[in-house]
N, C-alpha and C positions, 0 to 999 in steps of 0.2 A: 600584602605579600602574596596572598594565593592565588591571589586573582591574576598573576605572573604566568601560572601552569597552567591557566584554561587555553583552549586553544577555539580562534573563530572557526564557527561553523558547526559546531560541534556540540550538544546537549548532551547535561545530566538529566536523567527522571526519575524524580524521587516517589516515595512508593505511596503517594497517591494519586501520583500520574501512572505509574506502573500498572498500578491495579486494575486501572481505567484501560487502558492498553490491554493487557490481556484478556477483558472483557471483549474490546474488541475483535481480537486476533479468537478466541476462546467462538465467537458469533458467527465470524467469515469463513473460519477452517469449516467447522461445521455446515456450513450452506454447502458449501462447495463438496465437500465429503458427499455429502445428501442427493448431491448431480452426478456423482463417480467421479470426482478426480481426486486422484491420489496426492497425497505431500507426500514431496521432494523436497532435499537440501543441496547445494550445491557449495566447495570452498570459499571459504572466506577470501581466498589467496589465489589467484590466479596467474598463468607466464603472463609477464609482458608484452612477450610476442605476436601472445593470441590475440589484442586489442591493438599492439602498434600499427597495424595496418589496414586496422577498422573504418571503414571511414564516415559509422554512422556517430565514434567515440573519437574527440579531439585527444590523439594522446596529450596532449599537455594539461587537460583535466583528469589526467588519471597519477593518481597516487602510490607511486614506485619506491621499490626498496631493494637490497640485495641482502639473498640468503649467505650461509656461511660458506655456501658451495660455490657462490658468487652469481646464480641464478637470477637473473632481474625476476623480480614478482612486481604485480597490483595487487594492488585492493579492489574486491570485486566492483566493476562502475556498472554495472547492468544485470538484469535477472532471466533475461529473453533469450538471453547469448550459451550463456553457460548450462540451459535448462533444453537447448537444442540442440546442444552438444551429446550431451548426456542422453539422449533420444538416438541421438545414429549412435552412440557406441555401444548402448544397451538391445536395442529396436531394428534390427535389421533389413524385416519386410518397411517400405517404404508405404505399403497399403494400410498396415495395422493402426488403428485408432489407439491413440492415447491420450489417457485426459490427466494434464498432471496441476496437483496446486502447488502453493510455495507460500512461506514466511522469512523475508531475510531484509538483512539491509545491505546496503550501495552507498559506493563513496564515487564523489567525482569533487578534486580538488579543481571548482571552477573556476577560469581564467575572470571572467565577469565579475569588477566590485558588487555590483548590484545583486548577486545571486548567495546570499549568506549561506546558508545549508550546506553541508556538505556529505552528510552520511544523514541515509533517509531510511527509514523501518516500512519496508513494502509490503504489503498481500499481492498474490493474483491469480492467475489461469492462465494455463497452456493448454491447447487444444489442437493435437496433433493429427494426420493424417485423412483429411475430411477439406474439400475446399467447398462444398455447399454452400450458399443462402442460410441456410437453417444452422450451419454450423456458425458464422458468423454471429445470426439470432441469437442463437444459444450464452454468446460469450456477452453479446450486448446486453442480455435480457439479465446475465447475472451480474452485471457490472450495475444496473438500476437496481438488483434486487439487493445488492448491498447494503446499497445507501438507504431504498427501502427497511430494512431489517435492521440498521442501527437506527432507527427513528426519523429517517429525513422525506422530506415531502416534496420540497422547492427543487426536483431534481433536473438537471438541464444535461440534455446530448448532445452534441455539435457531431453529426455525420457525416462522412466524407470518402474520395475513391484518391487515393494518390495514383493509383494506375490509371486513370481516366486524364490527369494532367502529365503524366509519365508519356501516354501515349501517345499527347500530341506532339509535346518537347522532342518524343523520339526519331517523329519525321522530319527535324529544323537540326541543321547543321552551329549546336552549340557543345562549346567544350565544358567539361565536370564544373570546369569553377562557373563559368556562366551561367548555367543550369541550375547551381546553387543558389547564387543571387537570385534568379526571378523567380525561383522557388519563393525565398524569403521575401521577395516586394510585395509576390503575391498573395502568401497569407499574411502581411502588415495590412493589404488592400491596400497598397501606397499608390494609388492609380498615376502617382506623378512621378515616380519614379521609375514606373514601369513603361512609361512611354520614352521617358531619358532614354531608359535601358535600349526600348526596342528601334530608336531612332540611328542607335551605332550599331545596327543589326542589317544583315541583307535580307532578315526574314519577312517574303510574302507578306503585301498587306493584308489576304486572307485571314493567317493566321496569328498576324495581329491585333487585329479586330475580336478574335476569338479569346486570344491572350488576355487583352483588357475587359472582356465579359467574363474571367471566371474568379476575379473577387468580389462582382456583386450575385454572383450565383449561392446565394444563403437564404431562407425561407420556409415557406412551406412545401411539404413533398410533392403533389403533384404538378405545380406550378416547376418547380424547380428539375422533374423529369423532362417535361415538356425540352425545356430550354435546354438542357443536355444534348438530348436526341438533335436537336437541329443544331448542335455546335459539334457534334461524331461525325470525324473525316477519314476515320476507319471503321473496320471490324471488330476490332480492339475496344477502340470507344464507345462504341455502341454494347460491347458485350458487358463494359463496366456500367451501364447506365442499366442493363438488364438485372444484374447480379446488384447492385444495389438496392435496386426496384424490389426484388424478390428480396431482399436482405427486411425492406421497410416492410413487407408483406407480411412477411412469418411475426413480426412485432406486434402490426396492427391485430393477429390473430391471437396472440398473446394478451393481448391489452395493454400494451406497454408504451405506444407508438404516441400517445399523448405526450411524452419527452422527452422526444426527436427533432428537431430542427435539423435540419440541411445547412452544409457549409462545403462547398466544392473549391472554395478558395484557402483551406488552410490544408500545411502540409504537417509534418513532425520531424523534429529534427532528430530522431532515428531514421537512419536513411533504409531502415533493412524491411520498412513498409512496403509492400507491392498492392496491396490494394484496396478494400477497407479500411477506415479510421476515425477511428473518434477520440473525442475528449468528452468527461463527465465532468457540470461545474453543479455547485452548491448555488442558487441563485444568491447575489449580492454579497459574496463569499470569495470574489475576483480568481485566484489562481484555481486550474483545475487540480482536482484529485485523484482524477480518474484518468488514463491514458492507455489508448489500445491502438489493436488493428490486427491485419492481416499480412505475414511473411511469409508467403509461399517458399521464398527461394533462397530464406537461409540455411536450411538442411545441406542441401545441395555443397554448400564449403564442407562440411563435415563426411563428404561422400554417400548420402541419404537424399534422393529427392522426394522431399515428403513437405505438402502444403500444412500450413499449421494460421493458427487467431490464437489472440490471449489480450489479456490487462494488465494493468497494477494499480494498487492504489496506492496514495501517500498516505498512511495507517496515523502518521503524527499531526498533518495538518487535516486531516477528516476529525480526532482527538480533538484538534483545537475549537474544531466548530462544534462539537457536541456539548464542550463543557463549557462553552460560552449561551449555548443555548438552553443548555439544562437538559440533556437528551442521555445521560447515561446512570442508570441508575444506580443508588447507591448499594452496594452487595449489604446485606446483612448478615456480618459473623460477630459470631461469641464471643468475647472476649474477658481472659481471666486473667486477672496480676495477684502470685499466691505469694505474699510475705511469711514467712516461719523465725519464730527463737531455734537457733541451732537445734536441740533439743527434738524439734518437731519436723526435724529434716524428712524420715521415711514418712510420717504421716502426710505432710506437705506433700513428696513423691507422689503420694496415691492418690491425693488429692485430686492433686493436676491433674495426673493419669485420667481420671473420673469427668473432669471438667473438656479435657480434649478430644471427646467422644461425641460433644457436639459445638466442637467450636476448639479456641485456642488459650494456653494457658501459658504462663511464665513464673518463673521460682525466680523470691528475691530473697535473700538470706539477712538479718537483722542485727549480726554478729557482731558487726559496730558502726549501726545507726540506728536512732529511735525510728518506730515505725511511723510518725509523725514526717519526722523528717523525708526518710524514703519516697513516702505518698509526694510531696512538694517537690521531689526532686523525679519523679516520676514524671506525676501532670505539666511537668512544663513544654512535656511532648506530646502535640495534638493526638499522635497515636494513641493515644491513651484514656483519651477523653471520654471515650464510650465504654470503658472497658470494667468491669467488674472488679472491684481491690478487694481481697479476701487479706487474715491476718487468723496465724496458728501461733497464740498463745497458750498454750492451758485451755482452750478453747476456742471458739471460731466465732470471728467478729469479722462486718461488713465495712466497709467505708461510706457514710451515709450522710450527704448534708455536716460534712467537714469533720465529724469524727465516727471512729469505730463504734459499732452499735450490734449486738446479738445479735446471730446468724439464724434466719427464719427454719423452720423444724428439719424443714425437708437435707438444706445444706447442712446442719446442725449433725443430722442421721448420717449424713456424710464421710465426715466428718471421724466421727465416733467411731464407724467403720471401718476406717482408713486407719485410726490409731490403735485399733485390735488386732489389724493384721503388725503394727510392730508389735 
């Protein structure tokens, strides 16, 4: 019958998945605190309006309801959107640097059977006002040092310019929706559909020559600059292959540039990318975790032209790999379960009191059940497994190897203390 109310797409996390989780979010706030960016929250709830005419968000994966005002709302479907909003309405110099983090989830009721998820628990960084090389570094370098610092090793970059493919498409007489599709053939590398494509096209065989070379443009960096620079039919092109170049530079100065790979052939299906981008994979871990890049020119809707980079990461499916691999450690708290005879109610109180001072404690009253009982009907919850059973009878007994047994001096002193102050 319960299983009527769950709804696809959608997870519980019980609280030793929780636990794990805020371990996480507890490790990445903190990094990122550490680099100066501040945490940001942004509604849960958002118009409708602001996303129906997005065209990086299919509205029909956005998840709508009406207030009692009769207001169409979403559910928030992105983190980049609403955290750039919040910059031009707070931030009004377009120069001024801002470094903002974030902890939130995102809903996007997807049209795609294939795509089960549908509300994700995100981390990331916004990195406002700064379009540098080094700024870009900076956002990459902590997108690796995540993953670094929650324990991962196998770490994989897929680097890329969407402006460098932007700019060629922008000299070829294609309409949005055609533009879209050879976007999408081309980061598939469907080389055979891209030649369908460009066959019902009047475009130059110049630049279709050039079209079908940038989904094998993936590799190693300098080989893969080379090749750039002689496929740049502007100024444009050539300044993305600069600004990249420099992007990989500030990394290799870093030490970081070991888990970088080049990919000039994939795009992001956020369209509000202009020029930098990457994805972070887990090696042998298939979907990425990690997804960034550079929006110069979403401010600009908000009346702010202010260049900005940022990330996010999927906090639940990075969880998954952690705890299949053994990578998160187990926390060590104290834990106390205080059974009392009515009788010994305030001593039990103080008890507690005493035991939650380095750890956590729980009053169970025996009023009508044997303490036998209780304990059995306690441990059938793993919570509990580790935990400390105390028992205020007329004195202080432990739970030890399946039954109460005298409380060692020190608890004893405890104890005794606690029933002088009743």
């Amino acid at each position: 019958m319960l299983a009527n109310y769950t709804i696809d797409g959608f997870e519980n996390i019980q609280y030793q998945g929780f636990g794990r989780l805020r371990f996480i979010e507890n490790l990445l706030t903190d990094l990122y605190a550490n680099f100066g960016y501040c945490q940001v929250e942004t509604p849960t709830f958002e118009a409708y309006d602001f996303y129906a005419n997005e065209d990086s968000i299919n509205s029909d994966d956005l998840f709508k309801l009406v207030s009692s005002t009769g207001k169409v709302l979403a559910l928030k479907p992105d983190a980049t959107l609403p955290i750039a909003r919040m910059a031009a309405i707070n931030h009004h110099d377009p120069e001024e640097i801002i470094k903002f983090s974030y902890l939130t989830n995102i809903y996007r009721d997807f049209s795609a059977p294939e795509i089960q998820k549908k509300e994700t628990t995100q981390a990331g960084i916004e990195y406002f006002g700064n379009q540098s090389p080094e700024c870009d570094g900076e956002v990459i370098a902590l997108a690796i040092l995540s993953l670094k610092l929650a324990g991962v090793e196998d770490i994989h970059i897929d680097l890329g310019n969407v402006g460098f493919i932007n700019e060629l498409l922008g000299v070829l007489d294609l309409d949005p929706d055609q533009k879209q599709r050879l976007f999408r053939y081309i980061e598939n590398k469907n080389i055979g559909d891209i030649r369908d494509f460009l066959k019902k096209t009047d475009i130059p065989e110049k630049y279709k020559k050039i079209i079908l070379t940038l989904p094998r443009l993936y590799g190693e960096p300098e080989k893969i600059f080379g090749q750039m620079r002689g496929l740049a039919v502007n100024p444009a092109m050539s300044a993305a292959v600069d600004h990249l170049s420099a992007v990989y530079a500030h990394l290799e100065e870093l030490g970081l540039s070991q888990y970088v790979q080049f990919d000039l052939g994939f795009t992001n299906n956020m369209n509000y990318y202009s020029g930098t981008i990457f994805k972070g994979y887990i090696e042998s871990f298939g979907e990425p975790v990690i997804s960034g890049g550079r929006y110069d020119t979403m401010s600009a809707r908000f009346g702010i032209e202010r260049p900005a980079c940022g990330f996010g990461i999927d906090l639940l499916r990075l969880m998954d790999y952690l705890e299949k691999n053994e990578l998160i450690p187990e926390q060590a708290h104290a834990k106390s379960v205080v059974l009392y005879r009515p009788e010994e109610k305030p001593a039990a109180f103080l008890f507690s009191s005493e035991k939650r001072r380095s750890g956590s404690a729980e009053m169970f009253s025996l009023k009508e059940i044997g303490a036998q009982d209780m304990v059995r009907k306690i441990l059938k919850n793993p919570h509990y497994k580790t935990a400390d059973i105390w028992l205020l009878d007329h004195g202080l007994f432990r739970w030890d190897n399946d039954r109460f047994a005298p409380a060692d001096a020190e608890n004893s002193a405890l104890y005794q203390k606690s029933g002088e102050v009743r």
